[in-house]
Backbone as ProteinMPNN parsed JSONL, in Angstrom:
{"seq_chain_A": "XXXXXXXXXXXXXXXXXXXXXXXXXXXXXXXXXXXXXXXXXXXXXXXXXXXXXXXXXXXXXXXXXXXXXXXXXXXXXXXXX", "coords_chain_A": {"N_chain_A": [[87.399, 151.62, 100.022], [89.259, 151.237, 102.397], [92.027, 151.693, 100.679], [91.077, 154.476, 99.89], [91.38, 155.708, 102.464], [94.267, 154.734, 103.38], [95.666, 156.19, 101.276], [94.751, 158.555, 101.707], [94.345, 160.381, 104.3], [94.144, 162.949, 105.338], [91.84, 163.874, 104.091], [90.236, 161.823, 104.696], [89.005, 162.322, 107.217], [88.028, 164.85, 107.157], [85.817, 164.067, 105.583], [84.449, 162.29, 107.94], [84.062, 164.663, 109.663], [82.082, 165.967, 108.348], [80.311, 163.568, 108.04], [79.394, 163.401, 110.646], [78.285, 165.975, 110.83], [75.971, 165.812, 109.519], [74.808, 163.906, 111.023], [74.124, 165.23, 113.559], [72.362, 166.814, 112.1], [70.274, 165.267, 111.55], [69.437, 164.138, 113.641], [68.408, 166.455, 115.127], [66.658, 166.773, 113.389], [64.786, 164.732, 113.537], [64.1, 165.25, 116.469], [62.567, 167.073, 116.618], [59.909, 168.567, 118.053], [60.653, 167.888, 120.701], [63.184, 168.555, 122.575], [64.158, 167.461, 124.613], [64.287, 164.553, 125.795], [62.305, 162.266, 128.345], [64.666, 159.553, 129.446], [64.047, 156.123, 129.291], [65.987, 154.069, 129.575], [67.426, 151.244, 131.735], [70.561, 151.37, 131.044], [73.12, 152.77, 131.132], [75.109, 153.571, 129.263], [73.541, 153.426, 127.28], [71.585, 155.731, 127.725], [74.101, 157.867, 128.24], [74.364, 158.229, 125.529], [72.186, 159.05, 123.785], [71.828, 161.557, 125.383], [74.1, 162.725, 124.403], [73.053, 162.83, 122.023], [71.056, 164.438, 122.074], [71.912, 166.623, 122.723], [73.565, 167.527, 120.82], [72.466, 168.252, 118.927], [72.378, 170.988, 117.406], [71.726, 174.007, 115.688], [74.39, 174.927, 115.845], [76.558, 173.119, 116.73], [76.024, 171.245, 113.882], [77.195, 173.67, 112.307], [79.44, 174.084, 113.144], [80.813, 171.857, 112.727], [80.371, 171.468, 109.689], [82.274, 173.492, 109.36], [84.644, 172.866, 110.192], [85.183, 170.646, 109.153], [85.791, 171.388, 106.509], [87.598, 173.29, 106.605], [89.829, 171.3, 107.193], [89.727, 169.877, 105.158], [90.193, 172.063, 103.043], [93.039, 171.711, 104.126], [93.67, 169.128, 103.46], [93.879, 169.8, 100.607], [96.188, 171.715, 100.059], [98.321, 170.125, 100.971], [98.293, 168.066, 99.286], [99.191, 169.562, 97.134]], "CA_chain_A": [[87.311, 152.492, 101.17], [90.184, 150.917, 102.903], [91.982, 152.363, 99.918], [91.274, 156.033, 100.083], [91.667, 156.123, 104.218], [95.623, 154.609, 103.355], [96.008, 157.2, 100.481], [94.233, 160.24, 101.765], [93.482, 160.4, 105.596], [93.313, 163.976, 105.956], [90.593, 163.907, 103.744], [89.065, 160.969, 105.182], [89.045, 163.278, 108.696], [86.796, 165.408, 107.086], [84.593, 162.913, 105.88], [84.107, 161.936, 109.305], [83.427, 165.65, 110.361], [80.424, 165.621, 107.304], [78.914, 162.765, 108.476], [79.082, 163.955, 111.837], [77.315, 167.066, 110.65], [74.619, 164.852, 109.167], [74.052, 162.859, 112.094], [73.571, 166.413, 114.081], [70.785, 167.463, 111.224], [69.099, 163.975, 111.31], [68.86, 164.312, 115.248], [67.731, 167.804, 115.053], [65.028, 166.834, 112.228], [63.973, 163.414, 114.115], [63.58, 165.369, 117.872], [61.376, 167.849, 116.459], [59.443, 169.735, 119.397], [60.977, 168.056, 121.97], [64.224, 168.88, 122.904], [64.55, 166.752, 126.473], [62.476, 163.991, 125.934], [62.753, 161.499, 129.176], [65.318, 158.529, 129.144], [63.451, 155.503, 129.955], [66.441, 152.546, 129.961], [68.705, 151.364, 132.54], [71.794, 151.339, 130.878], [74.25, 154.099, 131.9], [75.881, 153.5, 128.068], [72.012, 154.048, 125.873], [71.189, 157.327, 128.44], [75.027, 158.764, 127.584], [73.961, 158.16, 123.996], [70.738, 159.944, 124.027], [72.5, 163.213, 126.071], [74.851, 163.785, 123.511], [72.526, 163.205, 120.398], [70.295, 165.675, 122.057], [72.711, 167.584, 123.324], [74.543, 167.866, 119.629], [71.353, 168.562, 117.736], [71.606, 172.521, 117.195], [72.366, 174.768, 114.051], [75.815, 175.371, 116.451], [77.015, 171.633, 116.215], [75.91, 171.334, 112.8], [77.892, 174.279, 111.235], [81.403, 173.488, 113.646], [81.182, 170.33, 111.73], [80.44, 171.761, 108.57], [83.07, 174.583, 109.263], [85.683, 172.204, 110.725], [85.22, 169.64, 107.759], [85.798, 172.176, 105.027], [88.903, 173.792, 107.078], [90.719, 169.921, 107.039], [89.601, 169.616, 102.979], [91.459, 172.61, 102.434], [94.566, 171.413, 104.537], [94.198, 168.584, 102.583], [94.077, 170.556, 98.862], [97.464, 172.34, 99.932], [99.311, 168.963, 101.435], [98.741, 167.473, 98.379], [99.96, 170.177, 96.419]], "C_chain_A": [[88.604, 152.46, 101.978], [91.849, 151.564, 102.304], [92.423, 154.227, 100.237], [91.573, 156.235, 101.757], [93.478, 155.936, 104.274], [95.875, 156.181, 102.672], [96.028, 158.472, 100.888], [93.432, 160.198, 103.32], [93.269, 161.572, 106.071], [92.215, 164.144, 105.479], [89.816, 163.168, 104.09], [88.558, 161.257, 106.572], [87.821, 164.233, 108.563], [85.935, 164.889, 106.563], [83.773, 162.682, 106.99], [83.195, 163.412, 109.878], [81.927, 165.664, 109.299], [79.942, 164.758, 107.593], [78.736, 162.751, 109.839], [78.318, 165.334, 111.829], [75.825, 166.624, 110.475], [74.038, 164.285, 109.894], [73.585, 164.099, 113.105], [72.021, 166.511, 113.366], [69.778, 166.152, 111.21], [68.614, 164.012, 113.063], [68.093, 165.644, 116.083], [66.152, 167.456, 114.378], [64.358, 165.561, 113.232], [63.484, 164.122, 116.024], [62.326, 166.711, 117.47], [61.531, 168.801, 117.261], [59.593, 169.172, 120.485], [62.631, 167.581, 121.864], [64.691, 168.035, 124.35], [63.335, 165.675, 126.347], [63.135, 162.689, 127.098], [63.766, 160.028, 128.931], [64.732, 157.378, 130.049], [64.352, 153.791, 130.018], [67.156, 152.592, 131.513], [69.852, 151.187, 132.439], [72.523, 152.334, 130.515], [74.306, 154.109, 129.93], [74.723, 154.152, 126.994], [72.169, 156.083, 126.672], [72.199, 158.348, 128.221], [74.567, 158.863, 126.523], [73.164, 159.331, 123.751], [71.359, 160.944, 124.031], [72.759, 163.463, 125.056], [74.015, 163.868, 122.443], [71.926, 163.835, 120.835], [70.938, 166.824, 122.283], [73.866, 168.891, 121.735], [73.271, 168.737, 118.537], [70.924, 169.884, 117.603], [72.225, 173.087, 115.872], [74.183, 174.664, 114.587], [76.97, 174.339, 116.115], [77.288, 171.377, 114.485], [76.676, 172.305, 111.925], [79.226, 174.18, 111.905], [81.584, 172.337, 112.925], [81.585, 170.663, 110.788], [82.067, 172.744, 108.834], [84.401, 173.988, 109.209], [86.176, 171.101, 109.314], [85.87, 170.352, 106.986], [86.99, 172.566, 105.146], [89.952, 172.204, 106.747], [90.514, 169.678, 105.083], [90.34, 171.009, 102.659], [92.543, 172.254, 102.646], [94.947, 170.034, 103.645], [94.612, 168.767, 101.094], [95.575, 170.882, 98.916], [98.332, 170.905, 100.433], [99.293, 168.441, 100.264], [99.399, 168.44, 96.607], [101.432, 170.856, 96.337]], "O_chain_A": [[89.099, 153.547, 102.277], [92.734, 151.865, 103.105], [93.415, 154.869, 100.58], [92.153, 157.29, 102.014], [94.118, 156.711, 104.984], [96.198, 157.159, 103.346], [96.872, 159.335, 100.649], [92.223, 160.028, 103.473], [92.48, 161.72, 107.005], [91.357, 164.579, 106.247], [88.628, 163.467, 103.97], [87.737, 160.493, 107.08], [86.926, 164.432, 109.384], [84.864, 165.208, 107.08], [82.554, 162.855, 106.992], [82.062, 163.383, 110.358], [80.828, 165.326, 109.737], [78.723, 164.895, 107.487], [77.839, 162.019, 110.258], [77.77, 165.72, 112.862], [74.823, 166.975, 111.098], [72.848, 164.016, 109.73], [72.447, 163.892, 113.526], [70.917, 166.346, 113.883], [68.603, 166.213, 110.849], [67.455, 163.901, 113.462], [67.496, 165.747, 117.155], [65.009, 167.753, 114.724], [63.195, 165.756, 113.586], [62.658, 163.515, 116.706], [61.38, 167.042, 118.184], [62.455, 169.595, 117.433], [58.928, 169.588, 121.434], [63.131, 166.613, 121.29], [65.749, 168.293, 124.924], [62.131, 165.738, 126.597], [64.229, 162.18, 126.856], [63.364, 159.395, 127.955], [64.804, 157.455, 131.276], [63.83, 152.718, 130.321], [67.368, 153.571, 132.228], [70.488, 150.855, 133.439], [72.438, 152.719, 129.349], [73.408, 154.741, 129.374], [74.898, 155.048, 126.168], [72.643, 157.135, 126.242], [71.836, 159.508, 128.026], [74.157, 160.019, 126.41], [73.608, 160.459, 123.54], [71.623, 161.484, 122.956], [72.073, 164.266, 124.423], [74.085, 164.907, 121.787], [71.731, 164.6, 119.891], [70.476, 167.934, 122.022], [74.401, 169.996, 121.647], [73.395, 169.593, 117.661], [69.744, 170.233, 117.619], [73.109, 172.557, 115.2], [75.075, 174.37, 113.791], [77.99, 174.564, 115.464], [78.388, 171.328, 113.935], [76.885, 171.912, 110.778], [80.196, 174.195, 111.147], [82.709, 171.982, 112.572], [82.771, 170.502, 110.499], [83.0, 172.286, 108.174], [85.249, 174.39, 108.412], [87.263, 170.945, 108.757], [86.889, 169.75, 106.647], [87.734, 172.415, 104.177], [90.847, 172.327, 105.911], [91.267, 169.361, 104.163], [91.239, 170.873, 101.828], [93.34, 172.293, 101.708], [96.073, 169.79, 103.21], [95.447, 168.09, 100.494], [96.288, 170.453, 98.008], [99.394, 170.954, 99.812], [100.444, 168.208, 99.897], [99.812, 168.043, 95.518], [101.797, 171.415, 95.303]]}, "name": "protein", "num_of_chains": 1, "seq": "XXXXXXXXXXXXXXXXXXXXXXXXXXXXXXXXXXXXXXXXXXXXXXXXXXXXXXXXXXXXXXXXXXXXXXXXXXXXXXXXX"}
């Protein structure tokens, strides 16, 4: 792993954006039918958390990822050509 991130880091950029797409569609599929569901800790750091994974969890998120990913895997196809 350590590896391909020396060798090939624009591609390992979009990696990152694909499993940032994934973590959108898993927070989308795991909130279901509720969209705002109350934050019940007291630590400032969990309750940011929360926001954004609810906040990220729409088709919109999910295909800028995808879209953004795919755009950096081409820039990487032509850099290495």
């Amino acid at each position: 792993m350590i590896s391909f991130l020396i060798r090939r880091p624009v591609s390992a950029l979009a990696v990152v954006f694909y499993l940032a797409a994934m973590i959108c569609a898993q927070n989308m599929w795991l909130l279901g039918s509720d969209p705002e569901p109350a934050t019940v800790t007291s630590d400032a750091l969990v309750n940011m958390v929360l926001s954004v994974s609810h906040a990220t969890a729409t088709w919109g998120f999910i295909g800028g990822f995808l879209v953004v990913g795919f755009l950096i895997q081409l820039l990487a196809l032509r850099l290495d050509a």
